[in-house]
Backbone as XML, in Angstrom:
<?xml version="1.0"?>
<chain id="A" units="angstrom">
  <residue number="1" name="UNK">
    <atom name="N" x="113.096" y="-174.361" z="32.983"/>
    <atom name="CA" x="111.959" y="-173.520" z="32.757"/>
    <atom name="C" x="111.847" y="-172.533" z="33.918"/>
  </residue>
  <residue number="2" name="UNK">
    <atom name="N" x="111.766" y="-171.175" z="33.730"/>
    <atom name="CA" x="111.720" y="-170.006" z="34.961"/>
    <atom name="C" x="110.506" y="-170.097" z="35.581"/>
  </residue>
  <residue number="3" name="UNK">
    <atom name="N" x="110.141" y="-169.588" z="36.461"/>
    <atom name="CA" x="108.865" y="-169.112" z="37.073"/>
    <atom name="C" x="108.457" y="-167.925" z="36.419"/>
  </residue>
  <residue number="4" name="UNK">
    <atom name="N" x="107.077" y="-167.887" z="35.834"/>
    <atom name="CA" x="106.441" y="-166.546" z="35.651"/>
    <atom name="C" x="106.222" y="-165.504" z="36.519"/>
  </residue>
  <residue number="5" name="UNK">
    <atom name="N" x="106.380" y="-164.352" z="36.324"/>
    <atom name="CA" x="106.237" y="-163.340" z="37.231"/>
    <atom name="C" x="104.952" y="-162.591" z="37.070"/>
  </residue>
  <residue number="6" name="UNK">
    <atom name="N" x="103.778" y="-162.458" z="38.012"/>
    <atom name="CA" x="102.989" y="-161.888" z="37.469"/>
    <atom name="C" x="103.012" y="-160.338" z="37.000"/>
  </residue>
  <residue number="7" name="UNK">
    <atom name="N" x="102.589" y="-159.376" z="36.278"/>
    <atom name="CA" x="102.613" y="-157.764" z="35.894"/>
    <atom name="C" x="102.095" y="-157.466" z="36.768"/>
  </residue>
  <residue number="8" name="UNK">
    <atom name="N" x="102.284" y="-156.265" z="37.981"/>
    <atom name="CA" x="102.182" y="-155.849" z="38.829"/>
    <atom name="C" x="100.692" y="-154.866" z="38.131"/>
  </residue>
  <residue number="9" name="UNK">
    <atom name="N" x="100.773" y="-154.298" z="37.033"/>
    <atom name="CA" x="100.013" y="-153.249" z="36.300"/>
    <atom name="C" x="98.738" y="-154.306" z="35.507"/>
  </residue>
  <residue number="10" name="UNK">
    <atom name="N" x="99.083" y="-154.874" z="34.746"/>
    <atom name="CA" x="97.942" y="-156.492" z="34.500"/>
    <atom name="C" x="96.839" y="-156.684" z="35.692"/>
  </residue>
  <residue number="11" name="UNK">
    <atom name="N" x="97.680" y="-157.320" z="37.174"/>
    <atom name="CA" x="96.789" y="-157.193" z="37.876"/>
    <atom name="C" x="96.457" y="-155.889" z="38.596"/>
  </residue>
  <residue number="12" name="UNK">
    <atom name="N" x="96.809" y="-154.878" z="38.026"/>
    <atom name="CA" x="95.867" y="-153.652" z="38.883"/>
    <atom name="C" x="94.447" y="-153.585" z="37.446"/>
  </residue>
  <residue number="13" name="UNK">
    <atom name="N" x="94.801" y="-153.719" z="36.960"/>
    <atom name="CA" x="94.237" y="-153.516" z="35.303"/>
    <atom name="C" x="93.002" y="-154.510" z="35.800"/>
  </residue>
  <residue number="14" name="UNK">
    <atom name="N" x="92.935" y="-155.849" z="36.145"/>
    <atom name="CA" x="91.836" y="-156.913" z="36.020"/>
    <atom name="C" x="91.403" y="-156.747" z="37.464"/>
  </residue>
  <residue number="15" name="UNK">
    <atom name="N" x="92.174" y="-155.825" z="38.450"/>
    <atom name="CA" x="91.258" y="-155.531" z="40.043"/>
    <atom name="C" x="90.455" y="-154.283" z="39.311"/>
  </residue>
  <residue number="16" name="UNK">
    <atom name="N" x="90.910" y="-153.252" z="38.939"/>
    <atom name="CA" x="89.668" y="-152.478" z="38.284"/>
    <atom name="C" x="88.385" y="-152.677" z="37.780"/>
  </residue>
  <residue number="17" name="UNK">
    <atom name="N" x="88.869" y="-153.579" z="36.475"/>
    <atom name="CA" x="87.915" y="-154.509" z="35.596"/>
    <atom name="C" x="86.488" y="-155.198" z="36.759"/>
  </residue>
  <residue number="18" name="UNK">
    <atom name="N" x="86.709" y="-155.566" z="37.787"/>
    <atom name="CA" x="86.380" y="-156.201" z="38.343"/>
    <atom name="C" x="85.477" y="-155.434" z="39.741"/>
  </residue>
  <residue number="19" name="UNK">
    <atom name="N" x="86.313" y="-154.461" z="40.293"/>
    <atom name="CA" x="85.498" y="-153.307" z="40.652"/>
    <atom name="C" x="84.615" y="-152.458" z="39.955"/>
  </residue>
  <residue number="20" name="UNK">
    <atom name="N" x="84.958" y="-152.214" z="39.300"/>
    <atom name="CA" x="83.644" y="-151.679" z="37.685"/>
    <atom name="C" x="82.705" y="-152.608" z="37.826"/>
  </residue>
  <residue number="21" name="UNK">
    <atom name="N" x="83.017" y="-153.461" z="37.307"/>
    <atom name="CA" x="81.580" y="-154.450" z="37.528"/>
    <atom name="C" x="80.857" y="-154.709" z="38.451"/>
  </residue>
  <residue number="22" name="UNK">
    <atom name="N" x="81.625" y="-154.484" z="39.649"/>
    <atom name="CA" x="81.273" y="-155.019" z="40.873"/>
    <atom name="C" x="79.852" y="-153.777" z="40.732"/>
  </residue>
  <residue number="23" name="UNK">
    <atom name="N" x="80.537" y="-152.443" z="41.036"/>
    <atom name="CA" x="80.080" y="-151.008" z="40.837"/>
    <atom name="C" x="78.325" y="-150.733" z="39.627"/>
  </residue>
  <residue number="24" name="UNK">
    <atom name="N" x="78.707" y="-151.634" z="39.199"/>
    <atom name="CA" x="77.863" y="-151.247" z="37.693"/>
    <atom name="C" x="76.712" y="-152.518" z="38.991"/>
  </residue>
  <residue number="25" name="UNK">
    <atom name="N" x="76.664" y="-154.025" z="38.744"/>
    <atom name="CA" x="76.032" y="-154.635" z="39.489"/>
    <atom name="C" x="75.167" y="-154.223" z="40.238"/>
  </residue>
  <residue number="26" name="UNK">
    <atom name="N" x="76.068" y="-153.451" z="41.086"/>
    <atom name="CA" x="74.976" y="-152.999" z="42.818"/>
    <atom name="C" x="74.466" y="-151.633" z="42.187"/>
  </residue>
  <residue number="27" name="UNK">
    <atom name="N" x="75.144" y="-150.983" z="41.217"/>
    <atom name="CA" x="73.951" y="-149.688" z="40.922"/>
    <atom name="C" x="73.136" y="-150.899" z="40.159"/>
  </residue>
  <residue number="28" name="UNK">
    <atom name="N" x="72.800" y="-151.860" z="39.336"/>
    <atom name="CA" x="71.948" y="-152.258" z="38.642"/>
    <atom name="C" x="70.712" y="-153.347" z="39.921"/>
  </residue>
  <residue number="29" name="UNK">
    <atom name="N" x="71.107" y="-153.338" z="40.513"/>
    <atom name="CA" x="70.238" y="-154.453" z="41.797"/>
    <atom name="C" x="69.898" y="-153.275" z="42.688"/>
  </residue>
  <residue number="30" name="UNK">
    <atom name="N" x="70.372" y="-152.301" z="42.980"/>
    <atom name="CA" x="69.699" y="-150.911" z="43.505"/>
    <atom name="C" x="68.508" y="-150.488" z="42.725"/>
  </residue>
  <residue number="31" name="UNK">
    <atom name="N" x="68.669" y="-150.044" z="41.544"/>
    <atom name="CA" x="68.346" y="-149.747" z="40.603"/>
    <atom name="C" x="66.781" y="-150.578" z="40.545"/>
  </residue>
  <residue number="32" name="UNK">
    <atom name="N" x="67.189" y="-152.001" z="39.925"/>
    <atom name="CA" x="65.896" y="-153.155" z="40.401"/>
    <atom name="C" x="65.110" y="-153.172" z="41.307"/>
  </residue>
  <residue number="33" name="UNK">
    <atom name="N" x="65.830" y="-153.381" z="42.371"/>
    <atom name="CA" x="64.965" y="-152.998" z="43.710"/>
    <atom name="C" x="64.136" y="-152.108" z="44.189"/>
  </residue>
  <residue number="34" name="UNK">
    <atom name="N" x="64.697" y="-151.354" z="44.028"/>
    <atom name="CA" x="63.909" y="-149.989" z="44.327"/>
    <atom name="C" x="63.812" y="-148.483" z="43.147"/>
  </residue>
  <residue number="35" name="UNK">
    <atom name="N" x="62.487" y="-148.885" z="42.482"/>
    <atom name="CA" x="62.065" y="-148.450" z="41.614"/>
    <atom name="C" x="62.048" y="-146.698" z="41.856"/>
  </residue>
  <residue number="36" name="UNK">
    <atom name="N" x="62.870" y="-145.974" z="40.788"/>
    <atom name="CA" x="62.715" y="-144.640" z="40.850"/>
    <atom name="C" x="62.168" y="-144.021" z="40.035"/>
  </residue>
  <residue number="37" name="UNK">
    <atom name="N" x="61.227" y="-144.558" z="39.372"/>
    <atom name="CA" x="60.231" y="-144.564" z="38.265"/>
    <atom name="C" x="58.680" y="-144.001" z="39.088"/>
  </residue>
  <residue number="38" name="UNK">
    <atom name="N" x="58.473" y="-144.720" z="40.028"/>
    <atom name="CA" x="57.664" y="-144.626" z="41.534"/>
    <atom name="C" x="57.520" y="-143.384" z="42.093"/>
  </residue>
  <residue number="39" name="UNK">
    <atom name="N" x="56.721" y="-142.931" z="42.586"/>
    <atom name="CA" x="56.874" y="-141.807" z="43.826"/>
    <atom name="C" x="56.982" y="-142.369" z="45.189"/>
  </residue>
  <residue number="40" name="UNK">
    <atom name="N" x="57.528" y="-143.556" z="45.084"/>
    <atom name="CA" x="57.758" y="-144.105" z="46.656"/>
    <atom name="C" x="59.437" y="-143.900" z="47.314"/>
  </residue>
  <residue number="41" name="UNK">
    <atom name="N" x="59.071" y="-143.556" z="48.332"/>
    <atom name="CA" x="60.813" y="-142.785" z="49.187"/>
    <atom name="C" x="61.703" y="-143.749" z="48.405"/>
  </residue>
  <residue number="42" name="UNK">
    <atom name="N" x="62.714" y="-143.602" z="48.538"/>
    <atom name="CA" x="64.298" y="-144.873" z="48.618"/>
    <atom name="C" x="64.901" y="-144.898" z="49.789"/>
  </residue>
  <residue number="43" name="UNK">
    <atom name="N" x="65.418" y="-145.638" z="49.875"/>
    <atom name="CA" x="65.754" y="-145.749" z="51.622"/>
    <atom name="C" x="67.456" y="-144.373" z="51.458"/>
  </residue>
  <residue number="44" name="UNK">
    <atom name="N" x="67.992" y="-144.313" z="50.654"/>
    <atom name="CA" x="68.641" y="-142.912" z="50.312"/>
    <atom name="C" x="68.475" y="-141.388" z="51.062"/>
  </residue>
  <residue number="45" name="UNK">
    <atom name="N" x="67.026" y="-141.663" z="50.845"/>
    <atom name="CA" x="65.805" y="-140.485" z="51.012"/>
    <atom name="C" x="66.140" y="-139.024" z="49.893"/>
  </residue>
  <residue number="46" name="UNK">
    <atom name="N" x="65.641" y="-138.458" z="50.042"/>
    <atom name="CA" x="65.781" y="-137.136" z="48.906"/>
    <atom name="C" x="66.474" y="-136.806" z="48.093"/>
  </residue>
  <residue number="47" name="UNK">
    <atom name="N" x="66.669" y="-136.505" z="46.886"/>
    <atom name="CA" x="67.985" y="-136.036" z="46.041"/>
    <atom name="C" x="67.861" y="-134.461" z="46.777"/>
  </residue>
  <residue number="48" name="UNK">
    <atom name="N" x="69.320" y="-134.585" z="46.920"/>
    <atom name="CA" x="69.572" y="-132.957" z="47.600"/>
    <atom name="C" x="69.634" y="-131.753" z="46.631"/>
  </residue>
  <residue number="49" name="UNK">
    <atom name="N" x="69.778" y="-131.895" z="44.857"/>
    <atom name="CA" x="69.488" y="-131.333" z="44.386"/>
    <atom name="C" x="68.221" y="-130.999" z="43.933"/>
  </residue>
  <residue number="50" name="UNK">
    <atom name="N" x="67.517" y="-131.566" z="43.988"/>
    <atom name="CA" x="66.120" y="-131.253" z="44.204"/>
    <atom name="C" x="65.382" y="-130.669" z="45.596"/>
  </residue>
  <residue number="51" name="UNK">
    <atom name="N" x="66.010" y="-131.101" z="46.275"/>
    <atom name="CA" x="65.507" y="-130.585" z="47.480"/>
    <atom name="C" x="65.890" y="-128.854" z="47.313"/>
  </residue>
  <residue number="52" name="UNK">
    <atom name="N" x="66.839" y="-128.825" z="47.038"/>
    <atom name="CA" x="67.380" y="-127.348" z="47.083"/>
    <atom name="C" x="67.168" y="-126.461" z="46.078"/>
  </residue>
  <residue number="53" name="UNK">
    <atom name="N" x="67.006" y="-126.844" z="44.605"/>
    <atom name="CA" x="66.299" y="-126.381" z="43.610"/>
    <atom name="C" x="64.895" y="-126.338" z="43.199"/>
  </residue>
  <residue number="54" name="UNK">
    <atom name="N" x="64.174" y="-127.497" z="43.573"/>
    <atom name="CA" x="62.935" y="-127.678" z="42.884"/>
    <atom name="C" x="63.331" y="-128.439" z="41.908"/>
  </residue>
  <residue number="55" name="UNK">
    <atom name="N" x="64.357" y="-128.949" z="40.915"/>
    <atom name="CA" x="64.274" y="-128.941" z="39.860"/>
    <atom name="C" x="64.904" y="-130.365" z="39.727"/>
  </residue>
  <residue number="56" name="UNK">
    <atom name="N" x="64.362" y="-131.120" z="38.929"/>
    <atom name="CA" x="65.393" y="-132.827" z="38.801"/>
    <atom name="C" x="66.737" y="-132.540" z="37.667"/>
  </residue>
  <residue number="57" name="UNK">
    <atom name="N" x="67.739" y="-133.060" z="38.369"/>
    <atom name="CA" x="68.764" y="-132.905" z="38.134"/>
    <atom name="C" x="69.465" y="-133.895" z="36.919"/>
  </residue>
  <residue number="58" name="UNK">
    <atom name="N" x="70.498" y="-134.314" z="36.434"/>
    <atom name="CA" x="71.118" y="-135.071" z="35.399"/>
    <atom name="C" x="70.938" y="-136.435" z="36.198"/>
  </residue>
  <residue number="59" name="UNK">
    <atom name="N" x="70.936" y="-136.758" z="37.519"/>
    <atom name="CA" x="71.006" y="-137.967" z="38.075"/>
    <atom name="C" x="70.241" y="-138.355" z="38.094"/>
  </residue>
  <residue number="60" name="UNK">
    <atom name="N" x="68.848" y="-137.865" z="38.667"/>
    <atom name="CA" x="67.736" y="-138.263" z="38.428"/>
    <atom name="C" x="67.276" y="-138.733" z="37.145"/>
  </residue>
  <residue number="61" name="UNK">
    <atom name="N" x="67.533" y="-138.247" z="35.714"/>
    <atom name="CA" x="67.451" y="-138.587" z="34.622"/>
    <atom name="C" x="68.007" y="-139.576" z="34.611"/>
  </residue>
  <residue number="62" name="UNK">
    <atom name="N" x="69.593" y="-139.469" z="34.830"/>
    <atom name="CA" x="70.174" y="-140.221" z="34.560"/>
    <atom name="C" x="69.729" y="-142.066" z="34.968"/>
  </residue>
  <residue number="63" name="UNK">
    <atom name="N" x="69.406" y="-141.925" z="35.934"/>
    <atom name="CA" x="69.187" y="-143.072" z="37.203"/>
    <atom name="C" x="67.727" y="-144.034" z="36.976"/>
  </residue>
  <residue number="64" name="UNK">
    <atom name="N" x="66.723" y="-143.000" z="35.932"/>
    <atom name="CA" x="65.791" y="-143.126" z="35.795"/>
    <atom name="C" x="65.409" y="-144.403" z="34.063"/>
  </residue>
  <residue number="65" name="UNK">
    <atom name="N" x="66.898" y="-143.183" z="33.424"/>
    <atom name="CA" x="67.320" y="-143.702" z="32.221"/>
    <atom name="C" x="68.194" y="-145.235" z="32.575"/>
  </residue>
  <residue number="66" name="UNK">
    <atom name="N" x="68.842" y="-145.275" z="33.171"/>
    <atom name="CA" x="69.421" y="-146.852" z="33.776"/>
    <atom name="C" x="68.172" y="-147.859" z="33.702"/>
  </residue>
  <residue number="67" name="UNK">
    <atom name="N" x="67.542" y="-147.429" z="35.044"/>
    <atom name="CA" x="66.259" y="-148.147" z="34.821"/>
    <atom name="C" x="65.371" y="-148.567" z="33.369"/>
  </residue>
  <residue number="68" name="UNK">
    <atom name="N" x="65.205" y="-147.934" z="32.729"/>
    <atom name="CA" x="64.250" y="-148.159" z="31.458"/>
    <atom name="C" x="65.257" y="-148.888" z="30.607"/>
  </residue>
  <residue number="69" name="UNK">
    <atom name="N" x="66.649" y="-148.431" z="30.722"/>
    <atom name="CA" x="67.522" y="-149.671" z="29.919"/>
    <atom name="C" x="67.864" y="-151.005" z="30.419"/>
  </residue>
  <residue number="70" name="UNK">
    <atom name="N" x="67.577" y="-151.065" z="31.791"/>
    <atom name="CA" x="67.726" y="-152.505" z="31.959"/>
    <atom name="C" x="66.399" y="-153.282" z="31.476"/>
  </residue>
  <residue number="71" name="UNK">
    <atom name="N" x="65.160" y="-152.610" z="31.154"/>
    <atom name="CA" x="64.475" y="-153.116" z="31.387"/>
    <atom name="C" x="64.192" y="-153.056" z="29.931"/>
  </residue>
  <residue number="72" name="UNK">
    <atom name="N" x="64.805" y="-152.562" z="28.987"/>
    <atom name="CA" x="64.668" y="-152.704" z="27.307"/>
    <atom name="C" x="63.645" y="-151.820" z="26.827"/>
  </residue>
  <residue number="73" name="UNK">
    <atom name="N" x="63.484" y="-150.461" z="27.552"/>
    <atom name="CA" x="62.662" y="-149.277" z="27.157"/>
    <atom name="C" x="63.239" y="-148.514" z="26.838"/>
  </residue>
  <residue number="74" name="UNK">
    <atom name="N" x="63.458" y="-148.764" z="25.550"/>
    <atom name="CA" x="64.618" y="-147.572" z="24.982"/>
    <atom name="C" x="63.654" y="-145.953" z="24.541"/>
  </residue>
  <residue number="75" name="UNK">
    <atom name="N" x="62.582" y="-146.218" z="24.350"/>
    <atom name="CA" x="62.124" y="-144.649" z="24.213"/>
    <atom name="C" x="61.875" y="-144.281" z="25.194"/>
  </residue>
  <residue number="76" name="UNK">
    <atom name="N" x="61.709" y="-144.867" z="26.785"/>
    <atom name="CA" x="61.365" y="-144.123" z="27.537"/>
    <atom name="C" x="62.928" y="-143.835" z="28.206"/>
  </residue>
  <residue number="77" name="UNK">
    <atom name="N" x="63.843" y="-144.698" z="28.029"/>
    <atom name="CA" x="64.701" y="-144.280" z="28.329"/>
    <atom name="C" x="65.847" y="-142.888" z="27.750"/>
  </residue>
  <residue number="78" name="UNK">
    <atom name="N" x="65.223" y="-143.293" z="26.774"/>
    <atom name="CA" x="65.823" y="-141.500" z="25.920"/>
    <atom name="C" x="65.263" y="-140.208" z="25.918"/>
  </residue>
  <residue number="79" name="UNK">
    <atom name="N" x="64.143" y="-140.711" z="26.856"/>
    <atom name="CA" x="62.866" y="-139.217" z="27.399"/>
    <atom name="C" x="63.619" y="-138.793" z="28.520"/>
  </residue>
  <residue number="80" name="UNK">
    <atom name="N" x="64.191" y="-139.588" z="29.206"/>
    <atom name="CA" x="64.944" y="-139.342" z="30.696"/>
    <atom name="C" x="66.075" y="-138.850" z="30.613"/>
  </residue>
  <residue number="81" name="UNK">
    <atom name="N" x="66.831" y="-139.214" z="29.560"/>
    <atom name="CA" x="68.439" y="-138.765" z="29.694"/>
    <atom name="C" x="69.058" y="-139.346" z="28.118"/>
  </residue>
  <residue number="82" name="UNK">
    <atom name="N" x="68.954" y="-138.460" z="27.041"/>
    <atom name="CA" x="69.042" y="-138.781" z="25.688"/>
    <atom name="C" x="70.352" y="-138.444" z="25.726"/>
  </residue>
  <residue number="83" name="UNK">
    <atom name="N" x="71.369" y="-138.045" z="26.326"/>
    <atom name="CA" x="72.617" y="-137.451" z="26.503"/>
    <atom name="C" x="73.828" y="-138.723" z="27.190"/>
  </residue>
  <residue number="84" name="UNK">
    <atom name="N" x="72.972" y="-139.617" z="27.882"/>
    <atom name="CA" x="73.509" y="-140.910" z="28.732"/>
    <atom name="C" x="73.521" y="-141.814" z="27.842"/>
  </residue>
  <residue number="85" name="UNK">
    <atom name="N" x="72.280" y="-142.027" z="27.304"/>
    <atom name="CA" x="71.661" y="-143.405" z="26.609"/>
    <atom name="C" x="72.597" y="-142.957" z="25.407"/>
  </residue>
  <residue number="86" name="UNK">
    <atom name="N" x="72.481" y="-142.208" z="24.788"/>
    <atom name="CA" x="73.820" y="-142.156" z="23.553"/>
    <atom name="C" x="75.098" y="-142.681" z="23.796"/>
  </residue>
  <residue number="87" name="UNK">
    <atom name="N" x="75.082" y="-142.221" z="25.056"/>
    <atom name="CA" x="77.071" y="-142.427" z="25.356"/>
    <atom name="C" x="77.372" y="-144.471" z="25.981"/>
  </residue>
  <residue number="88" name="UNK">
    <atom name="N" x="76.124" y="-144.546" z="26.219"/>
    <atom name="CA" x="75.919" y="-145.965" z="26.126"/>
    <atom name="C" x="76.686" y="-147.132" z="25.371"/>
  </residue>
  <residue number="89" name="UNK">
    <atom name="N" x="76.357" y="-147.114" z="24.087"/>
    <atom name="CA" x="77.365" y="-148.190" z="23.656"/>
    <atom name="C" x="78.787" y="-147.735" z="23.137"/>
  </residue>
  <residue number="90" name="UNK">
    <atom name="N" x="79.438" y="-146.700" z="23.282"/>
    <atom name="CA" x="80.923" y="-146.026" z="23.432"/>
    <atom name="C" x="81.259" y="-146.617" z="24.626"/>
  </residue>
  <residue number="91" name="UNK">
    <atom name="N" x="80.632" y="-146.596" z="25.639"/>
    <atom name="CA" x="81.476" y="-146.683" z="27.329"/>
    <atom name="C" x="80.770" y="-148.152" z="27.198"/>
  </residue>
  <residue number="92" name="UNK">
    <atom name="N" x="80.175" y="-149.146" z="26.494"/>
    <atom name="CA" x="80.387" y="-150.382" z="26.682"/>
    <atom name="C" x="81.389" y="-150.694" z="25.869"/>
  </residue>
  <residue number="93" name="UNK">
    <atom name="N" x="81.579" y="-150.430" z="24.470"/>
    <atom name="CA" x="82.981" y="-150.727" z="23.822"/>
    <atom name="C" x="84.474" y="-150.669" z="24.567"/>
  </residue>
  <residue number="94" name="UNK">
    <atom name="N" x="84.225" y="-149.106" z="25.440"/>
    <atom name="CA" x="85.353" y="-149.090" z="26.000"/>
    <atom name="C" x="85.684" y="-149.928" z="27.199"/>
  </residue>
  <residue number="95" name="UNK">
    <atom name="N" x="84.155" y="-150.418" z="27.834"/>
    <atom name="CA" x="84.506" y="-151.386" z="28.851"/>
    <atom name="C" x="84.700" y="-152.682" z="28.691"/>
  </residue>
  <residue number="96" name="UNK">
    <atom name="N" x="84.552" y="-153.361" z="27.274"/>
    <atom name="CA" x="84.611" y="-154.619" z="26.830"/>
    <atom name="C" x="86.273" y="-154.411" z="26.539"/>
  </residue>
  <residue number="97" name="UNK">
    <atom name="N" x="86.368" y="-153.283" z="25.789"/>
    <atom name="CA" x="87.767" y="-153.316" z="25.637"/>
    <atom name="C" x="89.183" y="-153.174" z="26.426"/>
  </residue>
  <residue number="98" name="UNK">
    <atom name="N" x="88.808" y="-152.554" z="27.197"/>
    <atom name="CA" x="89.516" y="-152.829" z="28.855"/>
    <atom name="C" x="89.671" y="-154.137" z="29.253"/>
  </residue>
  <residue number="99" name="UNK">
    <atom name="N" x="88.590" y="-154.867" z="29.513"/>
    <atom name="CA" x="88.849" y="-155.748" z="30.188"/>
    <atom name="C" x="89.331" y="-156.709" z="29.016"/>
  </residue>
  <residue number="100" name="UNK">
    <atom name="N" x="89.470" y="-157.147" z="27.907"/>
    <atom name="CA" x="90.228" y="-157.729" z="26.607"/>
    <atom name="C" x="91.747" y="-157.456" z="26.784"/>
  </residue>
  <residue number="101" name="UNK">
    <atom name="N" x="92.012" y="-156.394" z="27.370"/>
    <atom name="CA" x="93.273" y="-156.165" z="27.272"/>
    <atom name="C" x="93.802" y="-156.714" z="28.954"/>
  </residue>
  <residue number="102" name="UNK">
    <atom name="N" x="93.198" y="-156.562" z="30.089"/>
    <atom name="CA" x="93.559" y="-156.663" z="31.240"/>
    <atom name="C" x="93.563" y="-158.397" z="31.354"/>
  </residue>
  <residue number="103" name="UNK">
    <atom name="N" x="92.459" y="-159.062" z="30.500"/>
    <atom name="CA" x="92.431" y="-160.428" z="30.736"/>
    <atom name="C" x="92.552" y="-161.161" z="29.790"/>
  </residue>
  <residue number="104" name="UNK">
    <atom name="N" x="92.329" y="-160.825" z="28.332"/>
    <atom name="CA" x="92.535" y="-161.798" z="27.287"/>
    <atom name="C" x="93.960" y="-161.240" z="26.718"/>
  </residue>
  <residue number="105" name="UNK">
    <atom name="N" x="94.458" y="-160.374" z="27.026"/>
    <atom name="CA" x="95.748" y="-159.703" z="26.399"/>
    <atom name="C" x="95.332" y="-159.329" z="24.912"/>
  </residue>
  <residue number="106" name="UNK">
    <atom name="N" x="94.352" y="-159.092" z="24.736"/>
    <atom name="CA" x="94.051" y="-158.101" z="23.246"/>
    <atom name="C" x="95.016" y="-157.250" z="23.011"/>
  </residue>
  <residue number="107" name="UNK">
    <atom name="N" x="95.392" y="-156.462" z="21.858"/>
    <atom name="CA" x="96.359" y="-155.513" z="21.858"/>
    <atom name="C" x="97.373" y="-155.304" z="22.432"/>
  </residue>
  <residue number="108" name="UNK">
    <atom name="N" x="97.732" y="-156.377" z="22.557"/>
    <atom name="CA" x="99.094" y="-156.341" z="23.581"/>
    <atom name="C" x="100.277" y="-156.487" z="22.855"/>
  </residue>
  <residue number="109" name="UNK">
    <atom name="N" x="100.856" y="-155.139" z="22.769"/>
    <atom name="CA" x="102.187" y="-154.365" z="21.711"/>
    <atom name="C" x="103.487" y="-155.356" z="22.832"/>
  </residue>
  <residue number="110" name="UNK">
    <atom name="N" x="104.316" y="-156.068" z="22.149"/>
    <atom name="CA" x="105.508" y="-156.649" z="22.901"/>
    <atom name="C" x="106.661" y="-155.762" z="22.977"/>
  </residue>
  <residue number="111" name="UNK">
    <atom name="N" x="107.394" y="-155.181" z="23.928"/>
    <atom name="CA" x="108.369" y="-154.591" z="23.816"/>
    <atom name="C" x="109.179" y="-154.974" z="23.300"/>
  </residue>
  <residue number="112" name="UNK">
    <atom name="N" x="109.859" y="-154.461" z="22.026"/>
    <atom name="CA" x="110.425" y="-154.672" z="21.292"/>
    <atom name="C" x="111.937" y="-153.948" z="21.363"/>
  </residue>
  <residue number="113" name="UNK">
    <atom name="N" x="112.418" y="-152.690" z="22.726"/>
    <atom name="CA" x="113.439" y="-152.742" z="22.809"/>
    <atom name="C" x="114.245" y="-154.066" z="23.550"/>
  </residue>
  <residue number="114" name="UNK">
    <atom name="N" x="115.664" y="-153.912" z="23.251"/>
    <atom name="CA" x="116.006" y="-154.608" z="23.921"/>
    <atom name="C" x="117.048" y="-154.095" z="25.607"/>
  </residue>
</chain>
């Protein structure tokens, strides 16, 4: 019986998977923590596009819209950023489906040359 070799590309595939999440997490416990719903500072301090425009920007929506979806406010979350919250369950399909392929081997075409 040989030794398995691990896929050099597999595991870059499930270190991604895994940084994403990591990524998604700490914006979601940021997010929790410190409410941008509030007029109270963030330890961040200012969006610089606002500072420089006057005007709240896609992030701010955006960031605002995070918030109201973790928290299962879907109309207020589509007041904030109806452009995010749409693209929502596409980029969870695509992230369920990533990681199916990096760790459960979903779709996994066998090379069939020889």
């Amino acid at each position: 019986m040989g030794q398995v070799e691990a896929d050099p590309h597999r595991t870059a595939q499930r270190a991604g998977t895994l940084v994403v999440a990591g990524v998604i997490g700490a914006a979601a416990a940021f997010v929790l923590r410190f409410n941008p719903t509030d007029r109270g500072a963030d330890p961040t301090g200012p969006c610089l596009w606002h500072a420089l425009t006057g005007i709240n920007g896609p992030t701010c929506g955006g960031t605002r819209m995070f918030y109201y979806l973790l928290h299962g406010d879907l109309v207020d979350a589509a007041r904030h950023h109806l452009a995010a919250l749409v693209a929502v369950p596409f980029l969870l399909y695509a992230g369920i489906r990533w990681a199916g392929i990096a760790w459960l081997t979903w779709f996994d075409i066998p090379n069939l040359t020889p």
